[in-house]
N, C-alpha and C positions, 0 to 999 in steps of 0.2 A: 504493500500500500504506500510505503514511502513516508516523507514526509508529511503531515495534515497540517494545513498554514490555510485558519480561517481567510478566506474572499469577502468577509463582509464585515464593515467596523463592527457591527455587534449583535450577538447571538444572545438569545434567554430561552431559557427550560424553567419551566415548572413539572414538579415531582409533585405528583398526589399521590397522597398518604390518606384515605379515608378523605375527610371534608378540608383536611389541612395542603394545601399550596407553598411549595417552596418557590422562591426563585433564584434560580443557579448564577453565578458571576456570568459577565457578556460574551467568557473567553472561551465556552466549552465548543469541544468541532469533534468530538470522535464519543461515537458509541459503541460499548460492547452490547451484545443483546443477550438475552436466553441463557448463560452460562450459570454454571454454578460456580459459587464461592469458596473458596476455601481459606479460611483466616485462621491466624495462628493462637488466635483467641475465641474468637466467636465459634468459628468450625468450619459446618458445612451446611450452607444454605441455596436453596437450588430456583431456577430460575428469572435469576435477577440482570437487571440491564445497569451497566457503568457508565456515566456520564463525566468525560474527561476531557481533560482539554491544558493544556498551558504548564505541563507538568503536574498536575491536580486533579485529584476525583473531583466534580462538582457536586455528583449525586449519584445514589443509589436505591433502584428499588425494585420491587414483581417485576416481569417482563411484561413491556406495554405499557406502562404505569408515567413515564418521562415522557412527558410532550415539549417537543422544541418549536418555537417560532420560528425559526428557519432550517433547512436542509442540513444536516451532518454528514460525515463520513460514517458509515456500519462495518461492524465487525462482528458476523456470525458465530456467536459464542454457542448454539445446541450441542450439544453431547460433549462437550467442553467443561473444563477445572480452570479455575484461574487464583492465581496464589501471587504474593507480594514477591518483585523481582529478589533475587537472592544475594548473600554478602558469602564470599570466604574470607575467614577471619583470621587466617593463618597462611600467609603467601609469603613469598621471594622474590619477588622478578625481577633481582640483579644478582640473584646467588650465581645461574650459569648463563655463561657468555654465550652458549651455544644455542640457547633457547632466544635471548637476548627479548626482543617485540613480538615474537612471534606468539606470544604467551596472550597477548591482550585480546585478540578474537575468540580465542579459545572459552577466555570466559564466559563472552556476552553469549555464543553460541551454547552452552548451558545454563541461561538463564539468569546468569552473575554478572548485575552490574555494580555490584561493590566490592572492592576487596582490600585489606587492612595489611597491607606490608609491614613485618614486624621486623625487619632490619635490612640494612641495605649502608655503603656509601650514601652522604647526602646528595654529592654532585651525581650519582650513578642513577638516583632515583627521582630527582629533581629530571632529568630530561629523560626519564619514561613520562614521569607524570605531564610534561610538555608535550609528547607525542601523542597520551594518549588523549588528552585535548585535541588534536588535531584532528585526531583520526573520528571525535564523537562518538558517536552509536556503535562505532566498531570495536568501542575498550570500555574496558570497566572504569566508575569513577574512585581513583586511587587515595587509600587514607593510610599516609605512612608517619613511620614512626624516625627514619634515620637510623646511623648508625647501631647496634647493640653498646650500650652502653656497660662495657667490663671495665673487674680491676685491673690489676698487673701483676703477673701479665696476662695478657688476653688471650682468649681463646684462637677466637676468629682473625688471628691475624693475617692472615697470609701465607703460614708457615704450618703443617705441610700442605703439599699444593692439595689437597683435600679440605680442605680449611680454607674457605678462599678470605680474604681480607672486607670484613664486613663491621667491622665496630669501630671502635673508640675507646681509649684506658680513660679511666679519671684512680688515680693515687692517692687521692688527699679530698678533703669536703668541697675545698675551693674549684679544683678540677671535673668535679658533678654540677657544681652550681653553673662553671661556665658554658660547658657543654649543654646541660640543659636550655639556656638562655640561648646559645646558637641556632637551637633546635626550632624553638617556639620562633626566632625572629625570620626562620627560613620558612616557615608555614607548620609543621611538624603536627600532626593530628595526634598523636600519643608518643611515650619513650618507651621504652623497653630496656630492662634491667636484666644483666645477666649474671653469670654463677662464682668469678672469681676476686666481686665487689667484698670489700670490708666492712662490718656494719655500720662505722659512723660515716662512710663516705655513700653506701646506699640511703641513710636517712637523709642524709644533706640532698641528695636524689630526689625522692620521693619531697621531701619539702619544698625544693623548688619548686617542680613540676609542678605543683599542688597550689604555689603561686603564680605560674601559667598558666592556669586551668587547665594542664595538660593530665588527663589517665595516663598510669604507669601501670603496665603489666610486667612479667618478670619471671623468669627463675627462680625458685630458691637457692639465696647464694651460698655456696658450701660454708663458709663461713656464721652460718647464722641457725637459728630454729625456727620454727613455719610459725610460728603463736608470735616471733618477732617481726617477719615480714610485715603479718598480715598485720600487727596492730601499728606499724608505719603505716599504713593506709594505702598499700595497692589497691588498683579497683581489679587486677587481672593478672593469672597464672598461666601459662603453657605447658602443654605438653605433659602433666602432671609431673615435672620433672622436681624430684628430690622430695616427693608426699614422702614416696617409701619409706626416706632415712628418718623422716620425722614419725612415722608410726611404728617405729619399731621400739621394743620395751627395752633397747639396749641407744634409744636416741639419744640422751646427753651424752653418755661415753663416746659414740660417733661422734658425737658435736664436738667435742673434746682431742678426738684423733682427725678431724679433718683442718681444723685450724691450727693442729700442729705443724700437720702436712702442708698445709699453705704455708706456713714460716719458714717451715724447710729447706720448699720447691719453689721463693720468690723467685729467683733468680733461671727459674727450668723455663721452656718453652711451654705457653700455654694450655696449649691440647693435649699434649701428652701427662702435662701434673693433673689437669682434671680427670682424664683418662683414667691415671694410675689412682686416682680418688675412690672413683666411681668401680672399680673394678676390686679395690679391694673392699669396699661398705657395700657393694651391693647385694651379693651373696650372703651376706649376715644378716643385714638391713629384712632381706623379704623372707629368709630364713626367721626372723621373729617378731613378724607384724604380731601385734595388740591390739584386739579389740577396744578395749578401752582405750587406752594411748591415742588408737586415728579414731575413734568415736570424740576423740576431745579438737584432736585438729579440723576433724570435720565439722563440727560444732562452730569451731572459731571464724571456719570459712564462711558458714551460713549465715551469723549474727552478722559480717561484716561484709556481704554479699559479695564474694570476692568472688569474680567470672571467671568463671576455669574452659581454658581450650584443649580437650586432650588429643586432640588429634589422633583417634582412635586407628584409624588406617592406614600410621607410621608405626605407634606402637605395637599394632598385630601385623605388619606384613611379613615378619620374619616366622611367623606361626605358621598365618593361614595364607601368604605368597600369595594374594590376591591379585598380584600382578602376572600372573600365570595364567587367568582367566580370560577368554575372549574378550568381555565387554570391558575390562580395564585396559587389555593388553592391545586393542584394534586401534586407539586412538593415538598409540606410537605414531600412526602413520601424519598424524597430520604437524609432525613435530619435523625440524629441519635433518636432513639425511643424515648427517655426522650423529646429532644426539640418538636419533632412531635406532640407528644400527647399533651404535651403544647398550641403548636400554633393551637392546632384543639380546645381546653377545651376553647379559647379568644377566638377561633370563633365563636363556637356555641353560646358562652353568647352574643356576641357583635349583633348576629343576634337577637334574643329576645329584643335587648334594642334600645327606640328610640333614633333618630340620631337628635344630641344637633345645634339646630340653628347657633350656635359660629361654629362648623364644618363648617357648608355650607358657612358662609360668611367669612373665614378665606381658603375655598378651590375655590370660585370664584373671592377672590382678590389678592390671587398668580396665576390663571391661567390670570388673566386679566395682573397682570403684570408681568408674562413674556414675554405676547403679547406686551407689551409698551416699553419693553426694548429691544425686537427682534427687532421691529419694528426701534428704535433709534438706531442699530446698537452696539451693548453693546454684544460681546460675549457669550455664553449660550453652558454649558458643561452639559453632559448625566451622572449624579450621582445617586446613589438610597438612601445610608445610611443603607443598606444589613446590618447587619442581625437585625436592630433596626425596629419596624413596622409593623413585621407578614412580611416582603421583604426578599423574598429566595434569596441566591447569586446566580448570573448570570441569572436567569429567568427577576427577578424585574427588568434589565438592559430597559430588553423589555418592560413592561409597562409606564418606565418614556418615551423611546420615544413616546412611543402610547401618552403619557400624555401631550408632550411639540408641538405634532401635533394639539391638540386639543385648547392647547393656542394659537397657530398661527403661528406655525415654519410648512415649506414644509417637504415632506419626505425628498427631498434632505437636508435641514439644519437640519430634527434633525438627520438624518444618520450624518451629520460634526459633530454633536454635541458629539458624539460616537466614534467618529475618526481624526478627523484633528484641531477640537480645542482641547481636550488634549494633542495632540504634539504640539499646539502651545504655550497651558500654557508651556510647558517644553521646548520649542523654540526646537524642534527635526523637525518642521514640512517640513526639505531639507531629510529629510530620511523616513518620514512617516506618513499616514494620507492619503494620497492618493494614487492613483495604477497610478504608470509612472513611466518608465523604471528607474534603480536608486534606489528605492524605497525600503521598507520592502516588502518582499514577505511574511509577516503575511496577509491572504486570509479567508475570509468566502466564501462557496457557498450553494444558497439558489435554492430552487424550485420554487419561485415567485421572483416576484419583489417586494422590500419593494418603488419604487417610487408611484405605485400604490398604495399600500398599505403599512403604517410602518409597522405593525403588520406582515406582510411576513417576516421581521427580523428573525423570529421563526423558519423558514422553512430549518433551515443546514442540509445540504447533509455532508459537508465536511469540515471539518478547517484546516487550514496547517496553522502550529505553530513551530518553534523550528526545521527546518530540518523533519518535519514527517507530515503524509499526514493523518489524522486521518477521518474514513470513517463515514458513520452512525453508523453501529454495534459497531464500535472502540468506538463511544462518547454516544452509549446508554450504553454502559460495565462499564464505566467510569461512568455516571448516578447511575450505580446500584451496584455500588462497593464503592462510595464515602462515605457514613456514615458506622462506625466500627461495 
């Protein structure tokens, strides 16, 4: 359909509602008709017509029910789902050079037009975010955080070429405070905090940030205890990395042996000291989880609604190799030749090689706890960590929901998970996240229902993104033109 750029200075609809008449803003030009709804709150409500226009629902109601004073654009919503465009909340798009733009199609063609880059070079990700402005409706709209903000030494430096150079050190309180202020004056949507920070230079972190009004999500940093993060005032976790050591009944004596081991290994190179961290606490750590112990962190997390991403589809792939699958493993194809043939040469090997026990019991006790953390009320956002993991951007979106259904989220919560708890991390949720009138008219429409089934997620007919109504053909063209 393209574009819809009302012809006429000004349009009005009236919605009846019984004897009540709305009248819609002058700006609306595009209707869906007949579709059913699917909201991440409300549910599932069946044939109703949208009224859109200007980036905005103007109204919603029965099918038939919207009368316009003058002629619209339609869009045949019968035997149709329609759900709030989707965010991944857990991206990369300057981890690999190989992937480089070719990542930004990828998303919108599954439905994603938001996504939360959780580290990157500033200048690396500054001129995606430029590009993908250019390109509109063809990229997702990007909310980055900048650099990982580590101590010293860092992880992510560079060093080995496995590691590619994605952060920033800060040493001392002064060194967080300035970094964070670089961040905020460069645009920066959130910081993100990682594992080899010190505690008084991560609180100097979180403070500033806090007088940016920037959210900070984060690591646990090896350095510290999860009841300390969290009463710094992160709004956001990743990866559930380092719950483990904190619910284990043997966690202050870790706590005790890891900040030794930081004093020891200042001077080592970064990846390999966290490495050698995590390889010796780990084994122990999950050898004596505590019910009570993580029933208290879990606890801590819920009072102070700390939004956890676990990226459920990184931490089981080494289980269940879900990249061995057709419908993960097909969309190789629309990735640039060099990475393809890459991620296909780890497939084949990884299928020959038996799957390491440590897998299985490191992917049934993130699925177990994000069950215990849904369950307590502890927010849970839809992140993949695309392009790390053999996770194609925008397809993987689909499998962490598949994966956070199977921990014990409904289709309706991991659909919120997708959509209205990312506008909540980012407090946007009075404009977006759900379908009611007011709203973003950012719109997926699917040929099933993902409440039946999440895995219907898949099924886009349509995405309206950016003013433009983009059809099948539209988003398979996009599919088959995204790598150079």
């Amino acid at each position: 359909m393209g574009e819809w750029i009302s012809s006429l200075a000004a349009k009005a609809a009236l919605t009846f509602c019984g004897l009540i008449a709305i009248t819609s803003p002058a700006w609306a030009d595009l209707m869906i008709q007949n579709v059913t709804i699917i909201d991440p709150v409300a549910g599932e409500t069946e044939n109703q017509d949208i009224l859109i226009g200007n980036g905005t629902i103007a109204a919603i109601g029965d099918h038939g029910s919207i009368a316009t004073f003058a002629p619209v654009d339609t869009l045949d919503g019968s035997g149709k789902f329609v759900i709030p465009a989707l965010w991944d909340a857990h991206v990369h798009l300057t981890f690999d050079k190989g992937i480089g733009n070719a990542a930004l199609p990828l998303f919108v063609a599954n439905g994603i037009t938001r996504v939360r880059d959780t580290g990157g070079l500033l200048s690396d990700i500054l001129l995606v975010q430029d590009i993908a402005k250019e390109r509109g409706s063809e990229a997702p709209e990007i909310y980055f955080a900048g650099p990982l903000i580590d101590g010293m030494p860092r992880v992510y430096d560079g060093t080995p070429a496995r590691f590619p150079n994605i952060s920033d050190g800060a040493s001392t309180p002064e060194d967080a405070e300035r970094i964070v202020d670089e961040l905020a004056a460069a645009g920066a949507s959130l910081i993100k905090s990682y594992e080899m920070l010190q505690p008084d230079v991560f609180r100097a972190l979180v403070a500033r940030a806090a007088e940016r009004r920037l959210p900070v999500t984060s690591h646990i940093p090896l350095s510290m205890d999860a009841e300390a993060v969290i009463s710094a005032g992160v709004k956001g976790m990743e990866h559930l990395r380092n719950i483990g050591l904190a619910c284990s009944n043997k966690s202050q004596v870790l706590l005790a042996e890891r900040q030794a081991m930081l004093r020891d290994g200042a001077k080592a190179e970064g990846s390999t000291l966290r490495s050698s961290i995590h390889a010796a606490q780990r084994p122990i750590a999950f050898g004596s989880q505590d019910a009570e112990r993580c029933g208290a962190v879990i606890k801590a997390l819920a009072d102070a609604q700390v939004f956890q991403t676990p990226t459920l589809a990184l931490n089981t792939r080494g289980a269940f190799r879900q990249f061995l699958e057709p419908r993960q493993r097909d969309p190789f194809q629309y990735l640039p030749a060099a990475v393809r043939d890459n991620w296909n040469a780890f497939a084949d090997g990884a299928a020959d090689t038996p799957i390491d026990p440590a897998y299985v019991a490191f992917a049934n006790w993130s699925l177990g706890m994000v069950g215990q953390l849904h369950e307590a009320g502890v927010p849970i956002m839809a992140g993949t960590d695309t392009p790390i993991g053999l996770l194609t951007p925008g397809f993987s979106l689909h499998l962490e929901m598949e994966m956070l259904v199977k921990a014990g989220l409904s289709p309706q919560d991991a659909l919120a998970s997708a959509t209205l708890r990312p506008a909540e991390f980012f407090s946007l949720e009075e404009t977006m996240g759900t379908i009611e009138a007011g709203k973003s008219s950012e719109l997926v429409l699917l040929t099933a229902n993902p409440l039946e089934d999440i895995a219907n997620t898949r099924t886009i007919v349509t995405v309206i993104t950016r003013g433009t109504v983009l059809d099948r053909a539209a988003l398979d063209a996009m599919l088959n033109n995204a790598a150079p």
